[in-house]
VOSEFI-402353 format. One record per residue (C-alpha): residue in one letter; x, y, z. Coordinates in steps of 0.001 Angstrom, whole numbers, m for minus. Example, Ala and Ser with C-alpha at 12.3 -4.5 7.8 and 13.67 -1.06 7.14 Angstrom:
// residues 2
+------+---------+---------+---------+
| type |      c1 |      c2 |      c3 |
+------+---------+---------+---------+
|    a |   12300 |   m4500 |    7800 |
|    s |   13670 |   m1060 |    7140 |
+------+---------+---------+---------+
END
This chain:
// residues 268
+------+---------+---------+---------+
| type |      c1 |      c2 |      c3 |
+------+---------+---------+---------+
|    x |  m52056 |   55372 |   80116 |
|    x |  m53763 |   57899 |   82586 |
|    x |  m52430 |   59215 |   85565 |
|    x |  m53603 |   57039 |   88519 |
|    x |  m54217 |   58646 |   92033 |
|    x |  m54397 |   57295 |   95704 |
|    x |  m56864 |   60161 |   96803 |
|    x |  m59591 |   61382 |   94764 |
|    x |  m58604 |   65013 |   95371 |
|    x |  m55951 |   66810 |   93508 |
|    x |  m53210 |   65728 |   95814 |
|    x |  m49446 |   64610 |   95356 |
|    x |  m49174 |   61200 |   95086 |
|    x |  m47622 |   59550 |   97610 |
|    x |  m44484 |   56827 |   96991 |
|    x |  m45893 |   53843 |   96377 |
|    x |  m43045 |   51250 |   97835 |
|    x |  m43171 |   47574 |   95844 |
|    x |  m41914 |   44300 |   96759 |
|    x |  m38029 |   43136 |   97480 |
|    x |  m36637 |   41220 |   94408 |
|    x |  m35836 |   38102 |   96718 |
|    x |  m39477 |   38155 |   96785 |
|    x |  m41008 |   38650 |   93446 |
|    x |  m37652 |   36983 |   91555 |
|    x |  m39630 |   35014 |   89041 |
|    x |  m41617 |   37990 |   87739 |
|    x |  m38766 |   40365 |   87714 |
|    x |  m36710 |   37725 |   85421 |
|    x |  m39539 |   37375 |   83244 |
|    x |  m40577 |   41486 |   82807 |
|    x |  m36696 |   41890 |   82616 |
|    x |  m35910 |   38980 |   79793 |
|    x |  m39188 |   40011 |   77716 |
|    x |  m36908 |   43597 |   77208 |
|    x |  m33599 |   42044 |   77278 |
|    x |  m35157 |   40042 |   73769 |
|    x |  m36799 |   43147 |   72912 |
|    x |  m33439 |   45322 |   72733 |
|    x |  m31601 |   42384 |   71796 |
|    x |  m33889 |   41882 |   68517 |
|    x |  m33832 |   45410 |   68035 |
|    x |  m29891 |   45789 |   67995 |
|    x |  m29655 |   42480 |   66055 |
|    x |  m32291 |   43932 |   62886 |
|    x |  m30832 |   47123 |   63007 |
|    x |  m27221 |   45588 |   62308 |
|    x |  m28429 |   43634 |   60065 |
|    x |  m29854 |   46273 |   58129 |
|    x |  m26401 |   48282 |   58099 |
|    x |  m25002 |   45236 |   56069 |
|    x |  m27743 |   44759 |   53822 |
|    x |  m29585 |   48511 |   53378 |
|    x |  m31752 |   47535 |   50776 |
|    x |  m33552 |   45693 |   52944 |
|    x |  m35990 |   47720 |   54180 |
|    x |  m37736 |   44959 |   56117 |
|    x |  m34982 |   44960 |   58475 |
|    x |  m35468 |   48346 |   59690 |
|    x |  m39105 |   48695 |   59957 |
|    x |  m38487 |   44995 |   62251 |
|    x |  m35664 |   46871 |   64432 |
|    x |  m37575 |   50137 |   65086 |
|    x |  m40668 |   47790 |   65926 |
|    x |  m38952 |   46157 |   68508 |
|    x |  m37326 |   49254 |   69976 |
|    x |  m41072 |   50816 |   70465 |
|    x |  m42999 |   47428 |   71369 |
|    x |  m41573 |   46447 |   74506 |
|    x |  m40735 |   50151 |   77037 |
|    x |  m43954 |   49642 |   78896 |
|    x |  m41820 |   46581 |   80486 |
|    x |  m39757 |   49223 |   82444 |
|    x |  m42235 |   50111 |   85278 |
|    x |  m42924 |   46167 |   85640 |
|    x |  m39454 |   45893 |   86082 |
|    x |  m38848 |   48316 |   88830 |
|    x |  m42465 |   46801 |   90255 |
|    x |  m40356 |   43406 |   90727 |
|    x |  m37542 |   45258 |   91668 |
|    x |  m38533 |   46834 |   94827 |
|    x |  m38306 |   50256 |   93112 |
|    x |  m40398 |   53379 |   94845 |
|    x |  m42294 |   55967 |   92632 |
|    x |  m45324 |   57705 |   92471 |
|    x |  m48092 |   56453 |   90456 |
|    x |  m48670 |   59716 |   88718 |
|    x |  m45219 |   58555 |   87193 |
|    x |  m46205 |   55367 |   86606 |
|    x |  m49118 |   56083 |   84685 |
|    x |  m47664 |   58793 |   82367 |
|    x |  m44467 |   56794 |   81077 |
|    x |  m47766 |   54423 |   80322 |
|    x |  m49341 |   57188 |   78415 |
|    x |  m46089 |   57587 |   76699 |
|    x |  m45220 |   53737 |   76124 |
|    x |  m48272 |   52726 |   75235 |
|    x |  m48427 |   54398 |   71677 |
|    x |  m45202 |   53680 |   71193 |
|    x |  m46019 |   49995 |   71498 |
|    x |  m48590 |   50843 |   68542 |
|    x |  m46539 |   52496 |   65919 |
|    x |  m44240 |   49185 |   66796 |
|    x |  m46035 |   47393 |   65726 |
|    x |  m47273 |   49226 |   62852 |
|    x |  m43532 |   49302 |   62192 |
|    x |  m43595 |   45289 |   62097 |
|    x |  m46310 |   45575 |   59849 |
|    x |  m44690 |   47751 |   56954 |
|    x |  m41724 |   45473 |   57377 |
|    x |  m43834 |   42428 |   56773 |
|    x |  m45329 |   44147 |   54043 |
|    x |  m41884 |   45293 |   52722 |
|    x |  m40449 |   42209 |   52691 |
|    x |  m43347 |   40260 |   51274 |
|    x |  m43883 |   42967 |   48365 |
|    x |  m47275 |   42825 |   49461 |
|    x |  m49720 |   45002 |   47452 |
|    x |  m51292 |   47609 |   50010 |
|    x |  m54897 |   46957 |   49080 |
|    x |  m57241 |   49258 |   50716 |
|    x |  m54649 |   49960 |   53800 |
|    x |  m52586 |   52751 |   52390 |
|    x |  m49857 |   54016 |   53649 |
|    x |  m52117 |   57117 |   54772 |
|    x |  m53871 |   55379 |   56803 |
|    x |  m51187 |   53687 |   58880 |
|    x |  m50152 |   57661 |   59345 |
|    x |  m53209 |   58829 |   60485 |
|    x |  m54083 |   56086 |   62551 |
|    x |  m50377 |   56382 |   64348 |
|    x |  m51391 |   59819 |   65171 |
|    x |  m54729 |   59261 |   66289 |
|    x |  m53070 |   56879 |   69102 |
|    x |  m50923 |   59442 |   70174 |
|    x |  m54121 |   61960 |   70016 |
|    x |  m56447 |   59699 |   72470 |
|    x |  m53940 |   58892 |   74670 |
|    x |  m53063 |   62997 |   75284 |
|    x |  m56442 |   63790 |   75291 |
|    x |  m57149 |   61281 |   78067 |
|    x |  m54550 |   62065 |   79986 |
|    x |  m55202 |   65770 |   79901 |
|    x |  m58542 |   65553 |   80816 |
|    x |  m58954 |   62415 |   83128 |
|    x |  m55601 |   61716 |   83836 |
|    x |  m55608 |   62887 |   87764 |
|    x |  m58413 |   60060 |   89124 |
|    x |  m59861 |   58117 |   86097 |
|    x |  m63127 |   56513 |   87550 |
|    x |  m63393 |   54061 |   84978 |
|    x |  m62717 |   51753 |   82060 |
|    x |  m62518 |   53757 |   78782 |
|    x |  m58704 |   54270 |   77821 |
|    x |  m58324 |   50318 |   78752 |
|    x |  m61291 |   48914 |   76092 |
|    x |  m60098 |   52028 |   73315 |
|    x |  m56519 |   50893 |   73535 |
|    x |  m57247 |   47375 |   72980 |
|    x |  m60562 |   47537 |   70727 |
|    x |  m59205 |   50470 |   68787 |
|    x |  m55667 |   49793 |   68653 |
|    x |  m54084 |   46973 |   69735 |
|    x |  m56776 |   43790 |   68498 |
|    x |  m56655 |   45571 |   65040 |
|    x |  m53167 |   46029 |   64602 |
|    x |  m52365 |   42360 |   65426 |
|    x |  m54984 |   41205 |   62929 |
|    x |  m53773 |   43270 |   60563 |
|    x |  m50042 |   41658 |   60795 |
|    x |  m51899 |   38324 |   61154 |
|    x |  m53004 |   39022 |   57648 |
|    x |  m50233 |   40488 |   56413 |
|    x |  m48853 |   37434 |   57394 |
|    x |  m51420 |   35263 |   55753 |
|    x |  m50744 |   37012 |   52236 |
|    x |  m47564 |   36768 |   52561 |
|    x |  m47435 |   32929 |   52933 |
|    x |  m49686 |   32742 |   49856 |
|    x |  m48260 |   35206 |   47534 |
|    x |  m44889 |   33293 |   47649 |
|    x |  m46213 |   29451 |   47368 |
|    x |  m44662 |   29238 |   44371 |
|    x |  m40952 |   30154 |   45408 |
|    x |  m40560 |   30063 |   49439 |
|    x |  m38539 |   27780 |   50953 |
|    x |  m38973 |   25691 |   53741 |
|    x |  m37269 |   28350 |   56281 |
|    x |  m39496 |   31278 |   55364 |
|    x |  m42444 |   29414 |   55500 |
|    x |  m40937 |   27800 |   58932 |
|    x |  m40728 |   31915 |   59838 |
|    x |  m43802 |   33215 |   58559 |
|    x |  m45145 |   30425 |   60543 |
|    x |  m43601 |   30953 |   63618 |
|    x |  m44243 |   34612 |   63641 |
|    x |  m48020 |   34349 |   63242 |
|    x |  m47750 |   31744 |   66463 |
|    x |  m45895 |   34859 |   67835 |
|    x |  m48301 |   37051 |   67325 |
|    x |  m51482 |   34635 |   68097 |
|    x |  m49758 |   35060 |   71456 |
|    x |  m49691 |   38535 |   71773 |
|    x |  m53576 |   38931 |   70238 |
|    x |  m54505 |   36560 |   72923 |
|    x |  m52456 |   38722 |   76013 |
|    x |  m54945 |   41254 |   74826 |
|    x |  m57904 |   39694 |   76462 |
|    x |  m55815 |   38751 |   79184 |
|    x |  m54904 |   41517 |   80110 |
|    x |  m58553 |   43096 |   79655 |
|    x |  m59970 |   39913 |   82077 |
|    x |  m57164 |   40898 |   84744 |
|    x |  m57919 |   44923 |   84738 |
|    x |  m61547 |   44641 |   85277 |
|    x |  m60827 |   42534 |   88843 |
|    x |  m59749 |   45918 |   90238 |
|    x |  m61084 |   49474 |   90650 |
|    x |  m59851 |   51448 |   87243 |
|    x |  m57482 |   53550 |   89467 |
|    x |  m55512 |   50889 |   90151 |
|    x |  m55297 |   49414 |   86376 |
|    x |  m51664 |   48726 |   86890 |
|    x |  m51889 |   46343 |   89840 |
|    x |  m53311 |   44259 |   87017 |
|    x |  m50637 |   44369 |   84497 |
|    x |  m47913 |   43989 |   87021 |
|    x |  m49367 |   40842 |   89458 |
|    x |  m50056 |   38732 |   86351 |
|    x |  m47288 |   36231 |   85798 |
|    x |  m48762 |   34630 |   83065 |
|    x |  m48847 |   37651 |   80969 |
|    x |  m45289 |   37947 |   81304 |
|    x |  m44532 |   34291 |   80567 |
|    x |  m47009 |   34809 |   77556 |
|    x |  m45172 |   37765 |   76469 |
|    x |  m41877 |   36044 |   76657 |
|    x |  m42905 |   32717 |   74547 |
|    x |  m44590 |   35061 |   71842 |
|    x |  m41269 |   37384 |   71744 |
|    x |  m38931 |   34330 |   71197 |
|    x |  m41530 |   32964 |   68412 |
|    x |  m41551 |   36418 |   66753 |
|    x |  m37977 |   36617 |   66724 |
|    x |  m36972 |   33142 |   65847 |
|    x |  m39518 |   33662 |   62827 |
|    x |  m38257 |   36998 |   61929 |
|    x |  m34236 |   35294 |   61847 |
|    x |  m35625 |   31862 |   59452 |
|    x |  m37769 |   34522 |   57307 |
|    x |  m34542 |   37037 |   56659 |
|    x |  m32199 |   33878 |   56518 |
|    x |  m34122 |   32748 |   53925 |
|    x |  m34677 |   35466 |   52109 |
|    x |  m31099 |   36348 |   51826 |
|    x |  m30482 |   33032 |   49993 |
|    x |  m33402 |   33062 |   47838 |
|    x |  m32488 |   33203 |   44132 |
|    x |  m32387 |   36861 |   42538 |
|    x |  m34753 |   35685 |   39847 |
|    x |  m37573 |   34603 |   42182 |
|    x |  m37099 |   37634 |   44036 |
|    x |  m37525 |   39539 |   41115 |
|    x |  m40826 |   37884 |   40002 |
|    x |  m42306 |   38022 |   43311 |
|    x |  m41718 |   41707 |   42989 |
|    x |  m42405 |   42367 |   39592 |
|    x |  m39344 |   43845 |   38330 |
+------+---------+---------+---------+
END
């Protein structure tokens, strides 16, 4: 996200110093667990995928997790009492941010992996290009507004460019997946595919949240949004236990599934 600035002339910012962790206990557990999960998941995939390597699925799902959840950081030293300046804030933001994208672009290719889902008219091209043009608007913005952004842009373009079409797209990813394998799926990866489309369905929805929360304060101070909003974090930690408990009953199930249905669903 942009660089954020007490004074609207090209000054250092000042230290911003945030509230004790006594005091703001609840939120900091909640910012904090929502990345414990994160790496947890993350670590847990990426094992995973060591012991089984031709799973793909498992990879894309690990490296999706590592990227979705860094923004959590600054929240975490918010609730933690930590001092820094906002510049600082703001440009791990413009770093995280995209990051938190190509996640979950990441959790899409390993949905589509795993499903043997036929790309359609989303090619693999496209996830490229659109990856890079996140990384593109957010350096752009930064570079050119990032000192005292006076208003709402980079907010409504990460959100209505990114971020809502990205968790459709897994949403439907989803929804193929679940009827491309009626024939053969048990009752655990159904249970999963289930429970990760409640999992995201949380995360769509933290979207508009999150866009009803920034617009109560000046654009400057974008972040004050983010990081007062307990129920954002609470929303972000039921969704990540959803996604993950779905992601564990999918792969357990598919690692039990019989080689021949595997086979046809693929069409080897």
């Amino acid at each position: 996200m942009p660089f954020v600035s007490l004074s609207l002339v090209n000054m250092i910012t000042p230290p911003v110093q945030f509230p004790s962790v006594f005091k703001d206990g609840i939120d900091f557990a909640l910012s904090a667990s929502v990345l414990a999960i994160g790496v947890i998941a993350c670590f847990f995939f990426f094992i995973e995928w060591l012991k089984h390597k031709h799973h793909k699925f498992l990879l894309y799902w690990s490296l999706g997790f590592l990227g979705i959840y860094w923004f959590q950081i600054p929240a975490i030293l918010f609730h933690a009492g930590a001092s820094f300046t906002l510049s600082d804030f703001n440009l791990f933001y413009s770093i995280s941010f995209p990051l938190a994208f190509i996640g979950l672009v990441a959790i899409y290719k390993g949905i589509r992996s795993v499903g043997f889902l036929k790309p359609g008219w989303i090619k693999n091209y496209h996830l490229w290009i659109w990856m890079i043009l996140s990384l593109a608007v957010f350096g752009t913005y930064v570079y050119l507004f990032g000192s005292a952004p006076d208003n709402y842009v980079i907010e409504f373009l990460v959100v209505f460019l990114f971020f809502l079409p990205v968790y459709f797209l897994n949403m439907y990813g989803l929804i193929q997946w679940k009827r491309d394998w009626k024939a053969v799926a048990t009752k655990t990866i159904n249970a999963g595919i289930v429970l990760m489309f409640v999992g995201l369905l949380i995360g769509l929805s933290e979207n508009f949240l999150a866009l009803r929360q920034i617009l109560m304060y000046p654009p400057q101070f974008w972040f004050l949004a983010v990081a007062s909003s307990r129920v954002m974090y609470l929303l972000q930690s039921v969704g990540m236990v959803f996604m993950i408990t779905g992601f564990f009953f999918t792969h357990h199930g598919f690692k039990r599934m019989k080689s021949e249905d595997v086979k046809s669903i693929a069409g080897v």
